[in-house]
C-alpha atoms as an extended CHARMM CRD file, in Angstrom:
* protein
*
       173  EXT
         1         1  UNK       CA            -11.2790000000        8.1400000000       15.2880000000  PROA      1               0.0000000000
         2         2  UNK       CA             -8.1450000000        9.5990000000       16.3670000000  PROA      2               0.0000000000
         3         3  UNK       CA             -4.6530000000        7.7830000000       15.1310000000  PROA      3               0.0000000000
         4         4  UNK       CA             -3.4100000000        6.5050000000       18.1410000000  PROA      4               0.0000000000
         5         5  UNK       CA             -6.6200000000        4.7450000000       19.0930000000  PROA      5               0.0000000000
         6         6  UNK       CA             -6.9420000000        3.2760000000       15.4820000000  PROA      6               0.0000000000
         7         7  UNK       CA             -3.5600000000        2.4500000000       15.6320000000  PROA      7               0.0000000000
         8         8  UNK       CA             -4.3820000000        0.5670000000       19.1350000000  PROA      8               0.0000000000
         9         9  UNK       CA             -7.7300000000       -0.9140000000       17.7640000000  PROA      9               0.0000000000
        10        10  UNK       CA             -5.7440000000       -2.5910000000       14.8970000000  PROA      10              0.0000000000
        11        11  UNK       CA             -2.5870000000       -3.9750000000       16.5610000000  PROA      11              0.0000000000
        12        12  UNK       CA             -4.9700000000       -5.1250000000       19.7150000000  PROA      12              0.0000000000
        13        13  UNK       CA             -7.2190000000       -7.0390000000       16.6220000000  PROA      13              0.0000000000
        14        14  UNK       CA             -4.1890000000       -8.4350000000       15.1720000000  PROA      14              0.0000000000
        15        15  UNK       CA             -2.6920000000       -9.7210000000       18.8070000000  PROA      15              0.0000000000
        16        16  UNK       CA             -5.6090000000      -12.4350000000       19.1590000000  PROA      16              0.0000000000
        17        17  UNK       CA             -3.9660000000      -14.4130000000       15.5460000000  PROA      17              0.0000000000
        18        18  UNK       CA             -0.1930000000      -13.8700000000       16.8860000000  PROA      18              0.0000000000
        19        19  UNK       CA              0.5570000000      -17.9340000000       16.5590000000  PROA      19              0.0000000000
        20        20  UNK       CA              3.9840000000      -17.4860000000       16.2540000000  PROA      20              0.0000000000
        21        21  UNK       CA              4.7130000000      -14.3760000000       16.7870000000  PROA      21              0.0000000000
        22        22  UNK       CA              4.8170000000      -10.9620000000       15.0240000000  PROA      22              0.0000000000
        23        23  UNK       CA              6.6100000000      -12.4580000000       12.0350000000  PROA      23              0.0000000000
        24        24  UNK       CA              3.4710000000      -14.4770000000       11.1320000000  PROA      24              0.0000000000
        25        25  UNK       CA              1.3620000000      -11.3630000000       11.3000000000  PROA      25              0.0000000000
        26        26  UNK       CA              4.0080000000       -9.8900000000        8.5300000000  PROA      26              0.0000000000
        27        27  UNK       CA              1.1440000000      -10.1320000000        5.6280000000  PROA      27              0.0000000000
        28        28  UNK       CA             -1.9810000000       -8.8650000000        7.8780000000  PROA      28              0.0000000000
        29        29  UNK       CA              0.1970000000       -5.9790000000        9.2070000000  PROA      29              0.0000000000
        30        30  UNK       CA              1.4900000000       -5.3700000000        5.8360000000  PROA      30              0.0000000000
        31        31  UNK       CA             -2.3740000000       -5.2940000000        4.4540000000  PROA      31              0.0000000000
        32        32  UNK       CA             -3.5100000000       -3.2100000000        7.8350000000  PROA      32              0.0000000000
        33        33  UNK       CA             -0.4280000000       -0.8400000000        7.3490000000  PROA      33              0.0000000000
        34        34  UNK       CA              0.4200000000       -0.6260000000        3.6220000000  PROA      34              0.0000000000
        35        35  UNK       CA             -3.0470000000       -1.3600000000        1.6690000000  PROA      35              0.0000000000
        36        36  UNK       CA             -5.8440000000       -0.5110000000        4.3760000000  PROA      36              0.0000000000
        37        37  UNK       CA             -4.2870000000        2.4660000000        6.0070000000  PROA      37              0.0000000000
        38        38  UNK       CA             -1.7160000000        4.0070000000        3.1930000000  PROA      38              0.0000000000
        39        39  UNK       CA              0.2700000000        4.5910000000        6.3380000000  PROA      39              0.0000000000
        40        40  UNK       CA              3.6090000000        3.6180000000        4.9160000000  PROA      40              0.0000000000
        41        41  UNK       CA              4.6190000000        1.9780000000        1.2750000000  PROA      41              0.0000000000
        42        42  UNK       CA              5.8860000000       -1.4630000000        0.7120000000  PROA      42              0.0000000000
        43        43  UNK       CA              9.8660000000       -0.4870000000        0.9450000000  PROA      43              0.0000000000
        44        44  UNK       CA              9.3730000000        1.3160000000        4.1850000000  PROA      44              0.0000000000
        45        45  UNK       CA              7.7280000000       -1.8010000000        5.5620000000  PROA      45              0.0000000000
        46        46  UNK       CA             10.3150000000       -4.0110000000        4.6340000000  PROA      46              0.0000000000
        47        47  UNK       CA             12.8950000000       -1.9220000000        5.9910000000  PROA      47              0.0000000000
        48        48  UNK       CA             11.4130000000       -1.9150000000        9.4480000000  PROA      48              0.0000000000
        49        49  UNK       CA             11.1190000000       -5.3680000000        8.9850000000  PROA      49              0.0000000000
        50        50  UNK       CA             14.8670000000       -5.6100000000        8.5240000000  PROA      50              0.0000000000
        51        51  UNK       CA             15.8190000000       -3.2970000000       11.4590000000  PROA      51              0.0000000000
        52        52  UNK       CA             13.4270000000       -4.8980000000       13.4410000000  PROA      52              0.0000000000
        53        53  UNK       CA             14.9410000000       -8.4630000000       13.0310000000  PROA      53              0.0000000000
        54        54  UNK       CA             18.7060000000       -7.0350000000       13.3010000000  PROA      54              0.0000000000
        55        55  UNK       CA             18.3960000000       -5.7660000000       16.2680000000  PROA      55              0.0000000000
        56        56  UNK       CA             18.7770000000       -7.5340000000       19.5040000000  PROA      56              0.0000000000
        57        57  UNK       CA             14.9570000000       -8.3760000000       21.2630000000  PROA      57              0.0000000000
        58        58  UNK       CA             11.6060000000       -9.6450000000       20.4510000000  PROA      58              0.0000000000
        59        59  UNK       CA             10.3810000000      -10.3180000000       17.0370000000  PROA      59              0.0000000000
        60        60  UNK       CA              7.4840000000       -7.5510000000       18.1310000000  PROA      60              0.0000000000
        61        61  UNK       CA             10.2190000000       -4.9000000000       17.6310000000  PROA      61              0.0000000000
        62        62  UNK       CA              8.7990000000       -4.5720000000       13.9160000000  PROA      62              0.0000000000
        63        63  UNK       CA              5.2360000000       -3.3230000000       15.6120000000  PROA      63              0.0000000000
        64        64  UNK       CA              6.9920000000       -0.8240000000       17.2220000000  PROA      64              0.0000000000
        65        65  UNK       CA              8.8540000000        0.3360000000       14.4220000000  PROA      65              0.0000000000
        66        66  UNK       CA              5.9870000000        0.4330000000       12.5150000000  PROA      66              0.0000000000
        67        67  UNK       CA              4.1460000000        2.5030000000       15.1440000000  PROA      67              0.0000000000
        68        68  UNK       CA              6.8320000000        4.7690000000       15.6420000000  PROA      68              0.0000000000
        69        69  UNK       CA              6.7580000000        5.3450000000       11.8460000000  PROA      69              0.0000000000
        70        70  UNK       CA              3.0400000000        5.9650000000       11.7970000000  PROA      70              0.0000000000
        71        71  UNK       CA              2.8600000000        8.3500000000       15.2140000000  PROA      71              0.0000000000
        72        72  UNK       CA              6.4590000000        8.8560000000       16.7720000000  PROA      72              0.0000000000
        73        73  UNK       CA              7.0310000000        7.8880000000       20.3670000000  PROA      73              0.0000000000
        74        74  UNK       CA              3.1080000000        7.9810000000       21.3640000000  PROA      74              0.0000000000
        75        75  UNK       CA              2.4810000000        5.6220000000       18.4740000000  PROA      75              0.0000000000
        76        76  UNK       CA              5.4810000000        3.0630000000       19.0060000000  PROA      76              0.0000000000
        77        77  UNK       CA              3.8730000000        2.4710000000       22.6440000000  PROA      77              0.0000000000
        78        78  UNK       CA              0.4070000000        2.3060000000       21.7250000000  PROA      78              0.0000000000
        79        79  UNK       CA              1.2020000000       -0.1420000000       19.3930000000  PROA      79              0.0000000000
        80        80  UNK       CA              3.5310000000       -2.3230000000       21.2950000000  PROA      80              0.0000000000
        81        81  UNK       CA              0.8880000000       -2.2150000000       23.8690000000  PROA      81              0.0000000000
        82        82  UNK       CA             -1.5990000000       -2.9260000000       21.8690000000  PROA      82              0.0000000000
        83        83  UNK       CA              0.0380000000       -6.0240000000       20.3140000000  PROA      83              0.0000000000
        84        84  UNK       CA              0.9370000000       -7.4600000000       23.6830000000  PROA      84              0.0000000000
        85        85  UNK       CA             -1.6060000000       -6.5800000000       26.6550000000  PROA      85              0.0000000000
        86        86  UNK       CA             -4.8820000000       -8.1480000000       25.0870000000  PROA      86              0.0000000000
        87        87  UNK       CA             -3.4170000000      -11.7940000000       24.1700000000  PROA      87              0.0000000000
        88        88  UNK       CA             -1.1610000000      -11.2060000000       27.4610000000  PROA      88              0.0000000000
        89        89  UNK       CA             -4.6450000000      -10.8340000000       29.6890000000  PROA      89              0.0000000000
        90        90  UNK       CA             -6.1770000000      -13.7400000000       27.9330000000  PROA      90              0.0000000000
        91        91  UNK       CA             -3.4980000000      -16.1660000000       28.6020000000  PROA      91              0.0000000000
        92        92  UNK       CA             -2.6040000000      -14.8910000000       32.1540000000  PROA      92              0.0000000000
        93        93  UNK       CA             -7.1510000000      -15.5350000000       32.7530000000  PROA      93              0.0000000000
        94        94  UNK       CA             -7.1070000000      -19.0460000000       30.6330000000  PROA      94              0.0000000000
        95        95  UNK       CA             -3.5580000000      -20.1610000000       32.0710000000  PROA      95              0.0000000000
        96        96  UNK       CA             -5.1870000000      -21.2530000000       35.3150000000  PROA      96              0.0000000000
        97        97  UNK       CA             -7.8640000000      -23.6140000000       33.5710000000  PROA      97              0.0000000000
        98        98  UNK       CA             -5.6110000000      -25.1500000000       30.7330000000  PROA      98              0.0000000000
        99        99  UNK       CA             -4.6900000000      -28.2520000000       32.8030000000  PROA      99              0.0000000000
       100       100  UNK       CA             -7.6540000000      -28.8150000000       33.7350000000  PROA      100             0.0000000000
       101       101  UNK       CA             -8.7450000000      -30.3020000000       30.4710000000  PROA      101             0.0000000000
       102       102  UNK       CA             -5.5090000000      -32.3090000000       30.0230000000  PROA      102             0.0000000000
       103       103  UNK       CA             -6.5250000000      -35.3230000000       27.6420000000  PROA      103             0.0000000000
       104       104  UNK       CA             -9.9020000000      -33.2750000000       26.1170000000  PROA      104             0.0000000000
       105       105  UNK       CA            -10.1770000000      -33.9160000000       22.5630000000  PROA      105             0.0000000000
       106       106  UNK       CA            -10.6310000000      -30.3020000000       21.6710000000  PROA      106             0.0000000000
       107       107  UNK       CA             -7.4820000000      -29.1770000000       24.0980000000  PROA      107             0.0000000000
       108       108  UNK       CA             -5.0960000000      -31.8380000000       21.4100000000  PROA      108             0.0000000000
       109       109  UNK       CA             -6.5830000000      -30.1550000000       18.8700000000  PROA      109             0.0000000000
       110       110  UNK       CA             -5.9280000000      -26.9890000000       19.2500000000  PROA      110             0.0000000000
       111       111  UNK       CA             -2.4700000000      -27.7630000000       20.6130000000  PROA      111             0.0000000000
       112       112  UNK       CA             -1.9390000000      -30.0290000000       16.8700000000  PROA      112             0.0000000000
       113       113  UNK       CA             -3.5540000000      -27.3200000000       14.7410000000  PROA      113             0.0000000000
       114       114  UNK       CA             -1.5760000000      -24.3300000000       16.4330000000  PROA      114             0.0000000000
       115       115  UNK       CA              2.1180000000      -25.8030000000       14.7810000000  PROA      115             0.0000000000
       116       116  UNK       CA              1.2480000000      -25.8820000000       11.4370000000  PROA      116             0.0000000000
       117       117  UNK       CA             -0.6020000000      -22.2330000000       11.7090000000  PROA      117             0.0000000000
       118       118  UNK       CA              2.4570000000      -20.6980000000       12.6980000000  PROA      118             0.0000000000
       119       119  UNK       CA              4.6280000000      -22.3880000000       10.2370000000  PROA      119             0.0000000000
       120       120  UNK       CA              2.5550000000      -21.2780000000        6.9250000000  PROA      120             0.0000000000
       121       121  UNK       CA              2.1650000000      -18.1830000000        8.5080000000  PROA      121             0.0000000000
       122       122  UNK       CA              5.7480000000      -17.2720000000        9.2590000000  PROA      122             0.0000000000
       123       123  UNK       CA              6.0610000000      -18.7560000000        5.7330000000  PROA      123             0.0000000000
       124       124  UNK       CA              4.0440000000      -16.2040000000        4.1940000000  PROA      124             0.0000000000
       125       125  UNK       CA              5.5920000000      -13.0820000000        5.9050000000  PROA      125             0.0000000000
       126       126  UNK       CA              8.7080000000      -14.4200000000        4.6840000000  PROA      126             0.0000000000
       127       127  UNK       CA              7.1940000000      -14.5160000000        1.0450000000  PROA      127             0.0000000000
       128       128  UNK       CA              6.2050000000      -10.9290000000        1.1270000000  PROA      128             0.0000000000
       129       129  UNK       CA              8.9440000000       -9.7060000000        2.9180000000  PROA      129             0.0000000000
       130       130  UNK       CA             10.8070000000      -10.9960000000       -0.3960000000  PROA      130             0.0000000000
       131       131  UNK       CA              8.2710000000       -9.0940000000       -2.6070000000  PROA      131             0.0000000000
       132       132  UNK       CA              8.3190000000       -5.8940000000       -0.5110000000  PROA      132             0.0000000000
       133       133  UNK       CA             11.8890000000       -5.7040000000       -0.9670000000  PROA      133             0.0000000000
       134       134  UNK       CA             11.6530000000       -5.7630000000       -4.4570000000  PROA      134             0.0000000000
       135       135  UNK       CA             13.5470000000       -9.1070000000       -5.2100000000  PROA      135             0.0000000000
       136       136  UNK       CA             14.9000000000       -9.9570000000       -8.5360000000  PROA      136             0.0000000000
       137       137  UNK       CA             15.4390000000      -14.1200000000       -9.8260000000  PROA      137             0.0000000000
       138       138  UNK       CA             18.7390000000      -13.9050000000       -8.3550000000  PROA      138             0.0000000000
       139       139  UNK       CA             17.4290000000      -12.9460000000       -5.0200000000  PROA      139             0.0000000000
       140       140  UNK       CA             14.7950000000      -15.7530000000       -4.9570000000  PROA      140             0.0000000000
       141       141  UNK       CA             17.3340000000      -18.3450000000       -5.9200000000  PROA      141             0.0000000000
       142       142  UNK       CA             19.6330000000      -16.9640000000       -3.1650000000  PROA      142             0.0000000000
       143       143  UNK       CA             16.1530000000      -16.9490000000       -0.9490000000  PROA      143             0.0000000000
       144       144  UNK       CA             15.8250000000      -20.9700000000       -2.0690000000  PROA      144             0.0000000000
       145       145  UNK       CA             19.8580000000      -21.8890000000       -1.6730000000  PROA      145             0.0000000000
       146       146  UNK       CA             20.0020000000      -20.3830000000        1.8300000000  PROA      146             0.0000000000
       147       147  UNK       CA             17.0070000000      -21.9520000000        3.0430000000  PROA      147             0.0000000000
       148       148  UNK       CA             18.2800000000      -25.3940000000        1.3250000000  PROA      148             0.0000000000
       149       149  UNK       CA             21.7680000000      -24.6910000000        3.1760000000  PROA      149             0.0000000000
       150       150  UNK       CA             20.2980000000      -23.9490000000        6.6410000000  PROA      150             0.0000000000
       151       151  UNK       CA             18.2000000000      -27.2300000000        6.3520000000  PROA      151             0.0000000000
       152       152  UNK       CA             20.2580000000      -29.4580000000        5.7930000000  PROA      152             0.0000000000
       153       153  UNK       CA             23.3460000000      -27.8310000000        7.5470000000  PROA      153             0.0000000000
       154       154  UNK       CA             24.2370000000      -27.3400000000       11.3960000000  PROA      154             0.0000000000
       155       155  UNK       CA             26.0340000000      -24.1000000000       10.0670000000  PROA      155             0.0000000000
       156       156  UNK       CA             25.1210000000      -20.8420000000       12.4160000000  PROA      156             0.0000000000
       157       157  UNK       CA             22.7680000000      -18.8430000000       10.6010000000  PROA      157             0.0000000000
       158       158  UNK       CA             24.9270000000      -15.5580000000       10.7910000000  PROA      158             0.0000000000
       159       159  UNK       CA             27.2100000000      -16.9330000000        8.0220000000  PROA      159             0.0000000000
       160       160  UNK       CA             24.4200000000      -16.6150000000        6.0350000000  PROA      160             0.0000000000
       161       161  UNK       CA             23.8720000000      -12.7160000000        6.5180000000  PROA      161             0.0000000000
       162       162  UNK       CA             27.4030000000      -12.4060000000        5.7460000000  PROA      162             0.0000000000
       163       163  UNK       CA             27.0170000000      -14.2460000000        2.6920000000  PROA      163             0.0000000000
       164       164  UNK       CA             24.0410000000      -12.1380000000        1.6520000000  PROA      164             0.0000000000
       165       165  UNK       CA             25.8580000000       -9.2480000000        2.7210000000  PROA      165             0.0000000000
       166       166  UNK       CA             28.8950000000      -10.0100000000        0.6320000000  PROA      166             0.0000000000
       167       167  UNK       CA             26.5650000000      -11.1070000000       -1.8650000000  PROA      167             0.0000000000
       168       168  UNK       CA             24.4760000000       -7.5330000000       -2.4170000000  PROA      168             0.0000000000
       169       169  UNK       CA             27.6010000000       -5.3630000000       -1.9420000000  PROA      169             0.0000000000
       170       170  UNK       CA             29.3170000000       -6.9930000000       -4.9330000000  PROA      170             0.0000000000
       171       171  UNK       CA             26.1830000000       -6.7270000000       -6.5200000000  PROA      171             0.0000000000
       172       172  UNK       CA             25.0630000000      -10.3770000000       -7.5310000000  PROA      172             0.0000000000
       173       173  UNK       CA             21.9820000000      -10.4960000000       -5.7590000000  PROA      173             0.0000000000
């Protein structure tokens, strides 16, 4: 199988369990990329990741960084393709029908079952986005302080970035 269509058979797999985005998919892309494939290491992953969510766009930036890493140009667009036309065709075929079963037990269901799937999803990419980047104690109790402070705060979350910023230049975290 050549790389580009492997490349398109596994992001197109992974686009059917995007609840939430490409940030939940952060620990089946890292298994698909990292373990299954060997087509980057852990630190090159989490860098992508970072580039991916500092720059301006879509959250499925990261899949194209990560193709573009795996197969240059060719591979960045078979793999944002991949991760957006199959789920994109689905919806556009179901989106039609959906009200149609307004009130059906199974339609409340899916919609109350969707929420939390995204949540401990995203929760887990965040988790080993922490471990791919090789985080020490301090870094997990900055991890735990800023997620404490943007909780229970109405701060923007950029002064956070600039505090971990500050934070790794002077070399606490």
């Amino acid at each position: 199988m050549s790389l580009l269509l492997e490349l398109f058979t596994e992001f197109a797999l992974l686009s059917f369990v995007a609840f939430g985005g490409a940030t939940a998919l952060l620990p089946e892309l890292y298994r698909v990329v990292v373990e299954n494939h060997h087509w980057m290491d852990a630190t090159t992953f989490a860098h992508l990741y970072a580039i991916a969510q500092a720059a301006p766009g879509p959250n499925v930036l990261v899949v194209t960084l990560i193709g573009w890493q795996v197969a240059g140009l060719a591979g960045a667009l078979t793999a944002t393709l991949a991760m957006c036309l199959p789920m994109s065709v689905v919806v556009y075929l179901l989106f039609g029908h959906w009200d149609r079963f307004k009130g059906a037990r199974w339609q409340r269901a899916v919609q109350l079952g969707v929420a939390p799937l995204a949540v401990g999803l995203i929760f887990s990419g965040a988790t080993l986005v922490g471990q791919s980047a090789g985080l020490g104690v301090a870094g997990w109790a900055f991890v735990l302080i800023v997620a404490i402070f943007c909780l229970r705060t109405k701060f923007h979350p950029l002064w956070c970035i600039l505090a971990g910023a500050i934070a790794g230049l002077a070399g606490w975290i």
